[in-house]
C-alpha positions as CSV (number, residue, x, y, z in Angstrom):
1,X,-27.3,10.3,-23.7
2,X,-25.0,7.2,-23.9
3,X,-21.3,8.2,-24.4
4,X,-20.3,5.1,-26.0
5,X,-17.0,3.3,-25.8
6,X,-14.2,5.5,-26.3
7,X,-12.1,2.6,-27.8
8,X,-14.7,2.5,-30.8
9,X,-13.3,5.8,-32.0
10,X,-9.6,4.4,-32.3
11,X,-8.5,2.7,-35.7
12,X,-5.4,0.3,-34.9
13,X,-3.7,0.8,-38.3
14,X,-3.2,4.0,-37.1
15,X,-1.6,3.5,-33.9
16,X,2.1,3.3,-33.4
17,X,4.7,3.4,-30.5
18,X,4.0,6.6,-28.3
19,X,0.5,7.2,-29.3
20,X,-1.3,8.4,-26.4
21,X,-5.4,8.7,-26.3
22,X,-7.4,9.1,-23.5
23,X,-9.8,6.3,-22.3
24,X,-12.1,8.7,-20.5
25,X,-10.5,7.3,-16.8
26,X,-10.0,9.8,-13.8
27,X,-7.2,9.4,-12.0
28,X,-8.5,12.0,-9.5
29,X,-11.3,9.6,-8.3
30,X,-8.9,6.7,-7.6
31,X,-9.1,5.6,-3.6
32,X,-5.2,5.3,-3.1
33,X,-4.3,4.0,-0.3
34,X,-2.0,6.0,2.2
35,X,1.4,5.3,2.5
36,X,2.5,5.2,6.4
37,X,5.5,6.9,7.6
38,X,7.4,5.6,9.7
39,X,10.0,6.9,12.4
40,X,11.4,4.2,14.5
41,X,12.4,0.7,13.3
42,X,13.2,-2.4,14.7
43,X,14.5,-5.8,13.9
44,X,12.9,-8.6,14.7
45,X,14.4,-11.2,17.0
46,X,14.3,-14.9,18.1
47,X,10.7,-15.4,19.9
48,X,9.4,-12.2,18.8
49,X,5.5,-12.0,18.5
50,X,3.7,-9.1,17.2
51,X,1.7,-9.4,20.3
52,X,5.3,-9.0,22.2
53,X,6.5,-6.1,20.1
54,X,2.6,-4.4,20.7
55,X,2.9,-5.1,23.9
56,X,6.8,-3.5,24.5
57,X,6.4,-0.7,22.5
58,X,3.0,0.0,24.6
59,X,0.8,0.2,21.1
60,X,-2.7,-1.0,20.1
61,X,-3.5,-3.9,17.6
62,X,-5.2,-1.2,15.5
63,X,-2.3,1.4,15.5
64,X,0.2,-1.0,14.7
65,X,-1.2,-2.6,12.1
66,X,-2.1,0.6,10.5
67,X,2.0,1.7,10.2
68,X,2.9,-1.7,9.2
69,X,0.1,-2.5,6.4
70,X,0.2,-6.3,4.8
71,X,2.3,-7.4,7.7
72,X,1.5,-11.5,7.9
73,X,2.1,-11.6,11.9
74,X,2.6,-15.7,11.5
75,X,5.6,-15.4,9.0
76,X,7.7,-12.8,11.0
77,X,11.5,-13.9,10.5
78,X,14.7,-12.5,12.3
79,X,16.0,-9.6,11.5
80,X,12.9,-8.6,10.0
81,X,12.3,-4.8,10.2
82,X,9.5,-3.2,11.5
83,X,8.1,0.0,12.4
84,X,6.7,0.7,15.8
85,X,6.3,4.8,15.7
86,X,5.5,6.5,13.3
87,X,1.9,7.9,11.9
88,X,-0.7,5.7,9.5
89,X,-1.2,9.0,7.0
C-alpha cells in the first residue's frame, strides 16, 4: 500500500501563520552527530602545528581530531583556541 505524499492532503488557502502539520519525518531516526566535550583548552601560538600540539599534549591523530571536529589544520591562526583533553562523546 503506497502512502502517498502527505503534502497532497494540505490546501494552501487554508494555511496561515502558526499552522503546524506533520510531514510524516522522524526525528528519532536522524544520525546526529555527537557534540565533543572538551576539558582543557589552549591557544594557539606562533609556529604552532597540529602535529606540534599532537605531539606535546602526547595524543593521537585520531583522538585529537575527534574533540576538535572541522578543525582545517592549514588555517590555524594565533590565539586560536583548541581543545587537547577532553572526550569525543
Amino acid at each position: 500500500m503506497s502512502e502517498g505524499n502527505p503534502l497532497d492532503s494540505i490546501s494552501c488557502s487554508s494555511l496561515f501563520l502558526g499552522t503546524n502539520f506533520h510531514l510524516g519525518f522522524n526525528y528519532e531516526n536522524v544520525n546526529r552527530q555527537a557534540i565533543p566535550q572538551c576539558d582543557t583548552v589552549i591557544g594557539v601560538e606562533s609556529g604552532d602545528t597540529c602535529f606540534h600540539i599532537i605531539q606535546n599534549f602526547n595524543m593521537t591523530t585520531e583522538f585529537f581530531e575527534s574533540i576538535k571536529p572541522n578543525l582545517n589544520c592549514d588555517e590555524l591562526f594565533i590565539g586560536q583556541w583548541l581543545c587537547v583533553a577532553g572526550a569525543p562523546n
